[in-house]
C-alpha positions as CSV (number, residue, x, y, z in Angstrom):
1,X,-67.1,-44.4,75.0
2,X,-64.9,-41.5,74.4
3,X,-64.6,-40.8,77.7
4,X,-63.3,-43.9,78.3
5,X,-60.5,-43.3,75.6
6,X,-59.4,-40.3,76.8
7,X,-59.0,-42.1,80.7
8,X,-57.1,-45.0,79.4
9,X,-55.3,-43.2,77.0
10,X,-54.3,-40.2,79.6
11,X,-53.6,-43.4,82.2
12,X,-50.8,-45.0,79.4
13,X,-49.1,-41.7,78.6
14,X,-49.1,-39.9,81.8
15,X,-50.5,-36.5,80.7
16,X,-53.9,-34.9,82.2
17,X,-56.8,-35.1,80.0
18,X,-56.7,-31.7,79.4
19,X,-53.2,-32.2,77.3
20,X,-55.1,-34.8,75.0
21,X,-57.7,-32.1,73.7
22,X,-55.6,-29.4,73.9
23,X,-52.3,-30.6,73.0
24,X,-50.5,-32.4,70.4
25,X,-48.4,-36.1,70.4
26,X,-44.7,-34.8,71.4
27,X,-46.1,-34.1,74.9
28,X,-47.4,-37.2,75.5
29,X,-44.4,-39.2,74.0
30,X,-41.8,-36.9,75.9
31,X,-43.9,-37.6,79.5
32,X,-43.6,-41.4,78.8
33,X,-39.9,-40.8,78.3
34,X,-40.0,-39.6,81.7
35,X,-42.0,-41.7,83.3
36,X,-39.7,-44.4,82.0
37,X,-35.9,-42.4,83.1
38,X,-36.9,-42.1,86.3
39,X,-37.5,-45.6,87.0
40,X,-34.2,-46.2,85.6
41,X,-32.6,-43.5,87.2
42,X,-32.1,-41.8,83.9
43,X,-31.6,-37.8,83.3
44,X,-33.1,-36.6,80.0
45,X,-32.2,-33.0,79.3
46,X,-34.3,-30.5,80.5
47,X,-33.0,-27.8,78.0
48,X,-34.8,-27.5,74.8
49,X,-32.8,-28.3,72.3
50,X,-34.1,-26.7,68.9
51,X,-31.9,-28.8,66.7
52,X,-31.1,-27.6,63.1
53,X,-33.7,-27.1,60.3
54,X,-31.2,-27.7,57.7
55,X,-30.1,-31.3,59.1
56,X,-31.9,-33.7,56.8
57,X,-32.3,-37.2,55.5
58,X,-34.1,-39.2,53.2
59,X,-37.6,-40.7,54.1
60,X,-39.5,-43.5,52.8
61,X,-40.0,-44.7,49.4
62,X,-43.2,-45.3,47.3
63,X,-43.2,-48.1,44.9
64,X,-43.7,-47.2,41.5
65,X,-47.3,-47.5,40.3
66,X,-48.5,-49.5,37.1
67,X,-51.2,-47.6,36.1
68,X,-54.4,-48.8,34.5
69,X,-58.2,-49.9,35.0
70,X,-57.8,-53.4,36.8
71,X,-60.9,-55.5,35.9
72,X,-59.6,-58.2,38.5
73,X,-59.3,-58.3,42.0
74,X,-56.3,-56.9,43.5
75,X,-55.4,-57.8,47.0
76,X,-53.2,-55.1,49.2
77,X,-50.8,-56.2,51.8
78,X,-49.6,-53.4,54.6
79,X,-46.9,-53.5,56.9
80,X,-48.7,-53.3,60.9
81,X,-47.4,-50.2,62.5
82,X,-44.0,-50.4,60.3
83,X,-42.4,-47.6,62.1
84,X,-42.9,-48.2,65.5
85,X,-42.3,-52.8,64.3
86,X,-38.5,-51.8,63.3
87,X,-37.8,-49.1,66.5
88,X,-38.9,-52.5,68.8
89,X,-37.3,-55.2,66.4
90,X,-33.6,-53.4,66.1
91,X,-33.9,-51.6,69.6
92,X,-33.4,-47.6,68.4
93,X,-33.2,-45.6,71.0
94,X,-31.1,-42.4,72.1
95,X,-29.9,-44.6,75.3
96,X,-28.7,-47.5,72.9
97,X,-26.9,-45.1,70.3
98,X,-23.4,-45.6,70.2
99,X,-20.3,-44.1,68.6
100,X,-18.9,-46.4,66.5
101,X,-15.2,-45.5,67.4
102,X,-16.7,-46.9,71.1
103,X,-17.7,-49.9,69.9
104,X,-14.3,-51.2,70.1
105,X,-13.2,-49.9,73.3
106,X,-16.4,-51.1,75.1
107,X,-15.5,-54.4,73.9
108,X,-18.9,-54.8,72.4
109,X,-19.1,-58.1,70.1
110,X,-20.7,-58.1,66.8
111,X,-24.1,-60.0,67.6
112,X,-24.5,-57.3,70.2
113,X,-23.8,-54.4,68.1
114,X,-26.6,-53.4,64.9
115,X,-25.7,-50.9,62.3
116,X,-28.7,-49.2,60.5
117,X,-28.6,-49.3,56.8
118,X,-27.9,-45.2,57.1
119,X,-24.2,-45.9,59.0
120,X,-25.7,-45.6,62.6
121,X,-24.8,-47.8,65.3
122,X,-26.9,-49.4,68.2
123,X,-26.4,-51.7,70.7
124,X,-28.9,-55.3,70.6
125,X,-31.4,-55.0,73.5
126,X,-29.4,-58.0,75.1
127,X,-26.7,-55.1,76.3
128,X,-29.4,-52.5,77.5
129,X,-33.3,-52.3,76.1
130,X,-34.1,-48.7,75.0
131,X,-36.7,-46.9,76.8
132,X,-38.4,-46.3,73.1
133,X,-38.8,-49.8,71.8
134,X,-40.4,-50.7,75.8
135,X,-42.9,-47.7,75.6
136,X,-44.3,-48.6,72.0
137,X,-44.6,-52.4,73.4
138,X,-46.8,-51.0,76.0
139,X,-48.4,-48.7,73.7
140,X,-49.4,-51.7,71.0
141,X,-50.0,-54.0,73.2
142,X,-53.4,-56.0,72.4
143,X,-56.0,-53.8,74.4
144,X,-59.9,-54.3,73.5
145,X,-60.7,-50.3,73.9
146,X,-58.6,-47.3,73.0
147,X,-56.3,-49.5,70.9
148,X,-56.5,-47.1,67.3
149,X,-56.1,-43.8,69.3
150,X,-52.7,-45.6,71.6
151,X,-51.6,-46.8,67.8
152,X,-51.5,-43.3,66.5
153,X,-49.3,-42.5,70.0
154,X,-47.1,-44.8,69.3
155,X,-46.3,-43.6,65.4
156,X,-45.5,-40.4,66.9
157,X,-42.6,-41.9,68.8
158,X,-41.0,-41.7,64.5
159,X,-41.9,-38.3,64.2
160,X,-40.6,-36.9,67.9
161,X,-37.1,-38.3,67.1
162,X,-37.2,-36.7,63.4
163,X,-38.9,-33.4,64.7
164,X,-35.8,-31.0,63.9
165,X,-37.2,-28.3,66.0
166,X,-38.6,-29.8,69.3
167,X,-37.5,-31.3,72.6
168,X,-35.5,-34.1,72.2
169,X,-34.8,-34.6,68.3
170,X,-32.7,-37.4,67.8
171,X,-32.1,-37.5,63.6
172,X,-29.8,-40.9,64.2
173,X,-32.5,-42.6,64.9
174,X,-35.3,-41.3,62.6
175,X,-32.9,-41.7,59.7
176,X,-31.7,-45.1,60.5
177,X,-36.0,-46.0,60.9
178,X,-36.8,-45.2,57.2
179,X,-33.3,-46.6,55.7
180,X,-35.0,-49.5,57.3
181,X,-38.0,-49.1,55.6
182,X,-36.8,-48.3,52.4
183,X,-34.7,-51.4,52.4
184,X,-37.5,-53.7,53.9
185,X,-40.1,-52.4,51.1
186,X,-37.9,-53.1,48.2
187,X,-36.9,-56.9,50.0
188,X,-40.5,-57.3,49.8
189,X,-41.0,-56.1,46.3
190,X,-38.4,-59.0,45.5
191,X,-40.3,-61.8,47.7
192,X,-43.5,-61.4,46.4
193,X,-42.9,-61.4,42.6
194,X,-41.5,-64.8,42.8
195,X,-45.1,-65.6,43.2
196,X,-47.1,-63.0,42.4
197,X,-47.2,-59.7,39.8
198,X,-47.2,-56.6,42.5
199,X,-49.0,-53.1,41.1
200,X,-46.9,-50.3,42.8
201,X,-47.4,-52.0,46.0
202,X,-50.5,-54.0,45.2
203,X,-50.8,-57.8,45.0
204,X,-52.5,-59.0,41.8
205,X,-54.6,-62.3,41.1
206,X,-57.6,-63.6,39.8
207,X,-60.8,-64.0,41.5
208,X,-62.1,-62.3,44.9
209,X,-62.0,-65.2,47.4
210,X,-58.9,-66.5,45.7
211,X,-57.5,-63.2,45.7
212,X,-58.0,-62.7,49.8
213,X,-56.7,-66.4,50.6
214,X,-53.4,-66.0,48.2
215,X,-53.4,-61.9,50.0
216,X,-53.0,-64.0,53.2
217,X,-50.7,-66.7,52.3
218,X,-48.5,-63.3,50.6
219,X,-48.4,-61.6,54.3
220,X,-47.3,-64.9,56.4
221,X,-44.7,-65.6,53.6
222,X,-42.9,-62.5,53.7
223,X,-43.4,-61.9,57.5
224,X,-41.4,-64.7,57.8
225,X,-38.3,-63.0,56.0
226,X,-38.1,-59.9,58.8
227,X,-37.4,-60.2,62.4
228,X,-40.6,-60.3,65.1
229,X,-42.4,-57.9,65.9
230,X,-42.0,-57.0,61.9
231,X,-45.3,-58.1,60.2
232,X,-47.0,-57.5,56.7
233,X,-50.9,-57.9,57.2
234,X,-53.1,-58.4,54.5
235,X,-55.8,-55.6,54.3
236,X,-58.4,-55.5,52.1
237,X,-58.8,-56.0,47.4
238,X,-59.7,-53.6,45.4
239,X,-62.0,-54.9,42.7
240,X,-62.4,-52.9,40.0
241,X,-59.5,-50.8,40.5
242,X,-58.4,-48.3,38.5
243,X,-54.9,-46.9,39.6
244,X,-53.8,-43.8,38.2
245,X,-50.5,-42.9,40.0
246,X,-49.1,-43.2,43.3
247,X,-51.4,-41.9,46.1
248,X,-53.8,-41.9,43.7
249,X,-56.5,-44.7,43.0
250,X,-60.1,-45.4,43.1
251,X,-62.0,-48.7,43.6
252,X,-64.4,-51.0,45.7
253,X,-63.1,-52.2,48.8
254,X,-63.9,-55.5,49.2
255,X,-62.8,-57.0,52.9
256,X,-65.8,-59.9,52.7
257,X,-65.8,-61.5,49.2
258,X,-70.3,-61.4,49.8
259,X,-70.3,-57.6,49.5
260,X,-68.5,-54.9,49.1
261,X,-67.5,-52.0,52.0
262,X,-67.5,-48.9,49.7
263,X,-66.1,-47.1,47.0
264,X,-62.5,-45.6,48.0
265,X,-60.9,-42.8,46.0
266,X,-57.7,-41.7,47.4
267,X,-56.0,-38.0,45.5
268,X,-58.9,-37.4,42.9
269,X,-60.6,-34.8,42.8
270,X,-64.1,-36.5,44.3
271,X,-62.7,-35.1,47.6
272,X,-61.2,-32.0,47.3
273,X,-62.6,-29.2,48.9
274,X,-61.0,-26.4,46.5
275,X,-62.8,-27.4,43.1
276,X,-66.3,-26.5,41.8
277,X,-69.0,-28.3,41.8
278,X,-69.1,-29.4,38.5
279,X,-65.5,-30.8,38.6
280,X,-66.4,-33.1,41.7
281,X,-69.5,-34.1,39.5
282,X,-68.2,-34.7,36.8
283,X,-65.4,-37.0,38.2
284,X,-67.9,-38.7,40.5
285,X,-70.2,-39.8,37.5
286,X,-67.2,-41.1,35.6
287,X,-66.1,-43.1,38.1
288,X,-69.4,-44.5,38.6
289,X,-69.8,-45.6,35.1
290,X,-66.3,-47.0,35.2
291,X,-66.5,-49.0,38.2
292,X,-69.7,-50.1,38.7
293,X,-71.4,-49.7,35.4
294,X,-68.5,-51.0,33.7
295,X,-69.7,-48.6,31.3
296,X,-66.2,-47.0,30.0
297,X,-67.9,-45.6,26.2
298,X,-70.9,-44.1,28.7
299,X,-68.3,-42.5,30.4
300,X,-66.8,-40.6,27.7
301,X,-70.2,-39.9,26.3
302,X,-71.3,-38.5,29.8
303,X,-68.0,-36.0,29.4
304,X,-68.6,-35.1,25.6
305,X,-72.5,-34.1,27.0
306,X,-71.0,-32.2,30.2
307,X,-68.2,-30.2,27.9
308,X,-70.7,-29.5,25.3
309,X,-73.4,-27.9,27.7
310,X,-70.7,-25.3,29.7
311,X,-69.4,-24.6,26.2
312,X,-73.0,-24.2,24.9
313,X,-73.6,-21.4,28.2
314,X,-75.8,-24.3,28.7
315,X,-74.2,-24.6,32.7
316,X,-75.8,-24.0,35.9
317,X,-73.3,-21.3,37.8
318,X,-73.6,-22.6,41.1
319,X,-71.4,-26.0,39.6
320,X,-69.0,-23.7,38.1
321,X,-68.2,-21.3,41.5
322,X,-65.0,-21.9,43.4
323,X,-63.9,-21.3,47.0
324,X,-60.6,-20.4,48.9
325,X,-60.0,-19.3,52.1
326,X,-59.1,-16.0,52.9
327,X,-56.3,-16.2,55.7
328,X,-54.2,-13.1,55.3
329,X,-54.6,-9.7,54.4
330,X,-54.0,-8.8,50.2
331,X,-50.7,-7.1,50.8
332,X,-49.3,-10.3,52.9
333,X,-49.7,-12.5,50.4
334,X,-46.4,-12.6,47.9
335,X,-48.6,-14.2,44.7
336,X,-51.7,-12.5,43.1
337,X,-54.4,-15.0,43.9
338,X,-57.8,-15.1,42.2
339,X,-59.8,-15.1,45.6
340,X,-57.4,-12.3,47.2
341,X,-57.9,-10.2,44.3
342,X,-61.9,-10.5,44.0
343,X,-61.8,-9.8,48.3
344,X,-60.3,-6.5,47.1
345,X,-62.4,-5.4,44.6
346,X,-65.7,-6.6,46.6
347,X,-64.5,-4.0,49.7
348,X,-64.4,-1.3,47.6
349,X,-67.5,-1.5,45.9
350,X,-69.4,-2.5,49.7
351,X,-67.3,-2.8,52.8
352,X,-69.9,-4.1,55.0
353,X,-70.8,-7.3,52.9
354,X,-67.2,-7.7,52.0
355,X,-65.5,-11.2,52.7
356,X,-62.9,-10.9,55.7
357,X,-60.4,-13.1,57.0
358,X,-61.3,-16.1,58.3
359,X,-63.6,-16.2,55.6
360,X,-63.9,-18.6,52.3
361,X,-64.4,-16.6,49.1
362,X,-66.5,-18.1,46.4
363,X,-65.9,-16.9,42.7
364,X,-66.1,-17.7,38.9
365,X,-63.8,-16.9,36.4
366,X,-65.5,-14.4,33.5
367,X,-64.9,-13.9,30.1
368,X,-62.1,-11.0,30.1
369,X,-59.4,-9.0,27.3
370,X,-57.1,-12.1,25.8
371,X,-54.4,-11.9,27.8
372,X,-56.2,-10.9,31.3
373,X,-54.6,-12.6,34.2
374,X,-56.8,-15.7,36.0
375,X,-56.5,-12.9,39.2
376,X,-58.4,-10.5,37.2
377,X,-61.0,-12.6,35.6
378,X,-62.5,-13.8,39.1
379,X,-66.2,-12.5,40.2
380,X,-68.1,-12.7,42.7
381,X,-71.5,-14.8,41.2
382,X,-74.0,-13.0,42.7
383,X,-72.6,-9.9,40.7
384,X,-72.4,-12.1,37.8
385,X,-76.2,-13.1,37.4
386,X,-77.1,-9.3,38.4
387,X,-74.8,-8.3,36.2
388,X,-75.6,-11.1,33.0
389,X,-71.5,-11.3,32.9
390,X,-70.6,-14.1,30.8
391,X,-68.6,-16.7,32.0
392,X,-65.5,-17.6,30.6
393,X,-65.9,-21.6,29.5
394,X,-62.8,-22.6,27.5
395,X,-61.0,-21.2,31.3
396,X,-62.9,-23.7,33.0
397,X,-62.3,-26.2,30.2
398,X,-58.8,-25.8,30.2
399,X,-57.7,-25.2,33.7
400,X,-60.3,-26.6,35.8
401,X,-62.0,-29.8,34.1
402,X,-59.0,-31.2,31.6
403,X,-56.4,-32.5,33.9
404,X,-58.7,-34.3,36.6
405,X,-60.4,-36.2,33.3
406,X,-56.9,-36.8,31.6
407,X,-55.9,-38.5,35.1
408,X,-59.0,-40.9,34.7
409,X,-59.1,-41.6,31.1
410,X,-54.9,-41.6,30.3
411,X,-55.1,-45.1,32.1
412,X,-57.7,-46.7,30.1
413,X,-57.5,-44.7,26.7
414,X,-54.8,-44.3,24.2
415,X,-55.8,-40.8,23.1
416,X,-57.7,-39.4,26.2
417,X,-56.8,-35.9,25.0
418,X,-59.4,-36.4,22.1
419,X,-61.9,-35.5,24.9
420,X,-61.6,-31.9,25.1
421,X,-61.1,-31.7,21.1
422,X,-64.0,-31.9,18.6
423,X,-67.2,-30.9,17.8
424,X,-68.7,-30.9,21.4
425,X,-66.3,-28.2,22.2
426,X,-67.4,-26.0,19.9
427,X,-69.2,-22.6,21.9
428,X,-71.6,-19.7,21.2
429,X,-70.0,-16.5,20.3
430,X,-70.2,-13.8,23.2
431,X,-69.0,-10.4,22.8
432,X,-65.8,-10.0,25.1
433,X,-63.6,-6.4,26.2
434,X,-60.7,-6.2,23.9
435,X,-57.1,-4.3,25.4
436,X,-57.4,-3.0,21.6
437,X,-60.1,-0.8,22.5
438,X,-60.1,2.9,22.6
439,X,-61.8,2.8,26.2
440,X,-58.9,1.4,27.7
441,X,-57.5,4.7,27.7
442,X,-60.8,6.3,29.0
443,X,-60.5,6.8,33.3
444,X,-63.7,6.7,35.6
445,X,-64.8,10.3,36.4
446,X,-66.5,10.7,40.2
447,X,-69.3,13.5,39.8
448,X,-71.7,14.9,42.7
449,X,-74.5,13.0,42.7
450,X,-76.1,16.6,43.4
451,X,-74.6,19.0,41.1
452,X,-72.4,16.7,39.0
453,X,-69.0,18.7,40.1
454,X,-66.5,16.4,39.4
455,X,-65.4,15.0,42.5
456,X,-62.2,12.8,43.5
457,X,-62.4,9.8,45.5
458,X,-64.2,6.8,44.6
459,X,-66.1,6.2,48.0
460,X,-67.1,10.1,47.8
461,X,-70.9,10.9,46.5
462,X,-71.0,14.6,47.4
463,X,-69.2,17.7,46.6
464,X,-68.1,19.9,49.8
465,X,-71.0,22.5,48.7
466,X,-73.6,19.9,48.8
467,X,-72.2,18.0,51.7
468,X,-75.0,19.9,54.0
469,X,-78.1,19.2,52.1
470,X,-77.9,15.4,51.6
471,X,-81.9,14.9,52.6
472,X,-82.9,17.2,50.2
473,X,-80.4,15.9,47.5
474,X,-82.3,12.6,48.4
475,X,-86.0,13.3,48.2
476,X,-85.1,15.2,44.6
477,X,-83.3,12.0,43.6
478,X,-86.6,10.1,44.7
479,X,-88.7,12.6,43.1
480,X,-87.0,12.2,39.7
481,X,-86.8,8.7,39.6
482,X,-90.7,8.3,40.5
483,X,-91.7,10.9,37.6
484,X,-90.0,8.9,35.2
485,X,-92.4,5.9,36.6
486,X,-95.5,7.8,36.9
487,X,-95.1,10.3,34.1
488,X,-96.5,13.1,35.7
489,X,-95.4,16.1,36.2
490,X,-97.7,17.6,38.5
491,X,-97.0,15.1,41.2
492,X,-93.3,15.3,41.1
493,X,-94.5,19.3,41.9
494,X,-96.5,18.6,44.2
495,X,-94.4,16.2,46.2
496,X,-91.3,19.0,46.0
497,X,-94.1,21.5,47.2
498,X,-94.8,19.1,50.0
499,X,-91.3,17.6,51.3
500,X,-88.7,20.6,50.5
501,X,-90.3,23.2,53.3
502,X,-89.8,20.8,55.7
503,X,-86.2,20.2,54.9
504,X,-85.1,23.5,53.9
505,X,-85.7,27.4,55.2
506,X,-88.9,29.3,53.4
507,X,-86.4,31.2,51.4
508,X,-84.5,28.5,49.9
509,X,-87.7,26.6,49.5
510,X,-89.0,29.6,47.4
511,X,-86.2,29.9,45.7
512,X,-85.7,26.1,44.2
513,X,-89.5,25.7,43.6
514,X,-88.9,29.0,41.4
């Protein structure tokens, strides 16, 4: 099947198949472009023109959200390729952008002349169809196999025009496309309250089959308000929902009132890659309760329980490690980051099992002096659980675990802060380092590991003197550690007596075995 996609969408767009793997959107978009000059006996510039980066303009709006745990269906309605509907509907186009101090002089009459809610001016497609609006007409048009992949071609044709460093950027357009938008979304917002209450974009009503029929009757009312091919679609309900913010939401998608599809979460913290374990957890198990156990006191139960156990040092580690990605060197990197910083450290103590770049570096954050940075506290956990380091829980409380919980329960309770005050929060005393100490003023000393000179140089073990003899440095390291296990001796004599004339000449073996 996918090679079939990749043939028809190659055939629409004109580029080998090797572009589509390899390549991104603009290429295909500017070979349409083309495609379509030529057979109009067009000339598109064959100069790059890098346009300006600090040419901007102001892009689409986002309905305010009102946010709360919905315990009724709520139906959302979604404009069908919006972008690409108002380049077709009000012909945008760089071939059908006009001056307006030429609009006069062409003799051009009003009906044939459209002037974009951002001051640009265009000419109707009854004086010349643009090349864009005919290429996204062939691009959506109703095709059984390939259609989702040619849909996402054809919303690049938005982001080409608006690209201000690429081939053909044409901000005229791109701006006049989302003054469109912004204007169309807010004429919306004022049809469908006449009927209906609207949540930040969402259609509210009552019951889930109701909800879907009224969602419908919504869409072909206020499709009628806009010019064809301009359509609002009804999508799906959410029911529960519970709507934090804008962008960010969680609830079952219903699209058959039998069943529902799944749970969606959209900007919680479920499905972010860079939290621990124990956030994702911990948000996950609330959100169950909420939404399908309707269970909101359960909830904050589960997260009284959860706080009490990491304060308690009651916490499995492996929930509580983090990972970033290392993609630059330390130096290159203008911020002092916790992951960067821990990389450092770990190179110096072993270079060979060191993370590199490339590389995604797990840590925890460990109990450190009072005012110790969040770059210095990090650890790598294996060195942590061989080390019996104590992990610093009120960090975690306060930095990792508080704000995703006070996202969740701020919309359904007055005083979610309460949740990370009380007794559950109370924790077990561990001792800590202190920048009071004496020993902050005490430095490291490097000693030969064979005849404890001081030495400088932290990745040095051995003095210049001993540098030659390291084997027999070794077996009398060996030797000393294995009398202490046995306790005798005799054997640490007789293993000296052994090992040492094979290693050294007869006189210096003499000599050391006295």
């Amino acid at each position: 099947m996918f090679i079939y996609n990749y043939v028809e969408m190659a055939r629409v767009t004109g580029v080998p198949i090797s572009f589509l793997l390899a390549r991104g959107q603009s290429v295909k978009m500017l070979s349409q472009l083309l495609r379509k000059a030529r057979q109009r006996n067009l000339v598109i510039p064959n100069k790059k023109q890098a346009g300006s980066e600090q040419r901007t303009y102001e892009g689409a709006t986002v309905l305010e959200a009102r946010a709360g745990f919905h315990e009724k269906p709520i139906a959302t309605l979604d404009f069908a390729s919006l972008y690409p509907s108002i380049m077709m509907a009000y012909n945008f186009c760089y071939c059908t952008l006009v001056n307006p101090a030429k609009v006069s002089k062409l003799n051009l009459p009003p009906r044939h002349v459209n002037k974009s809610p951002s001051g640009q001016t265009f000419v109707t497609s009854n004086v010349q169809k643009g090349i864009l609006p005919e290429i996204l007409e062939e691009l959506l048009a109703d095709r059984k196999r390939a259609k989702a992949d040619l849909k996402i071609s054809a919303n690049s044709a938005y982001g080409f025009t608006g690209a201000t460093v690429g081939q053909l950027p044409c901000l005229e357009v791109s701006s006049s496309v989302t003054s469109y938008g912004r204007q169309m979304i807010e004429h919306t917002k004022k049809l469908v309250e006449d009927k209906f209450t609207v949540l930040g974009g969402y259609e509210y009503n009552a019951e889930k089959e109701e909800a879907m029929k009224l969602g419908r009757e919504a869409a072909d009312y206020i499709s009628r308000a806009f010019i064809k091919p301009i359509r609002l679609e009804f999508e799906k309900i959410y029911y529960p929902y519970l709507l934090i913010s804008k962008k960010r939401y969680a609830g079952f998608l219903w699209t058959n009132p039998d069943k529902h599809d799944k749970v969606d979460a959209k900007g919680i913290e479920t499905v972010q890659r860079d939290n621990c374990l124990l956030v994702k957890n911990l948000v996950s198990e609330c959100l169950s309760k909420i939404l399908v156990d309707r269970d909101v006191r359960g909830a904050v139960q589960y997260v009284k329980n959860t706080i009490s156990d990491l304060r308690l040092n009651r916490m499995n580690l492996s929930l509580l490690v983090v990972t970033k990605g290392l993609t630059k060197n330390g130096d290159d990197y203008k911020v002092k980051a916790a992951h960067v910083e821990l990389a450092e450290r770990m190179r110096k103590r072993d270079a060979a099992t060191a993370p590199s770049i490339g590389d995604r570096v797990p840590y925890v954050i460990i109990k450190a002096a009072k005012d110790a940075k969040a770059y210095e506290k990090s650890e790598d956990p294996i060195y942590v659980l061989e080390n019996n380091i104590p992990i610093d829980s009120q960090y975690c409380l306060d930095y990792q675990i508080s704000k995703p919980l006070l996202r969740i329960f701020e919309p359904i309770m007055k005083n979610a802060k309460e949740l990370l005050k009380g007794s559950h929060t109370r924790s077990i005393s561990l001792p800590t380092p202190s920048n009071s100490d004496i020993m902050k003023f005490a430095k490291k000393q490097h000693r030969c590991i064979g005849c404890r000179t001081p030495i400088s140089g932290s990745d040095r073990t051995l003095c210049n003197y001993c540098k030659g003899n390291e084997a027999a440095i070794n077996c009398r390291s060996m030797a000393k550690w294995m009398s202490y296990a046995l306790g005798s001796r005799s054997f640490l004599l007789l293993l000296l007596d052994s090992i040492l004339p094979h290693l050294l000449s007869e006189e210096e073996a003499s000599e050391r075995l006295g």
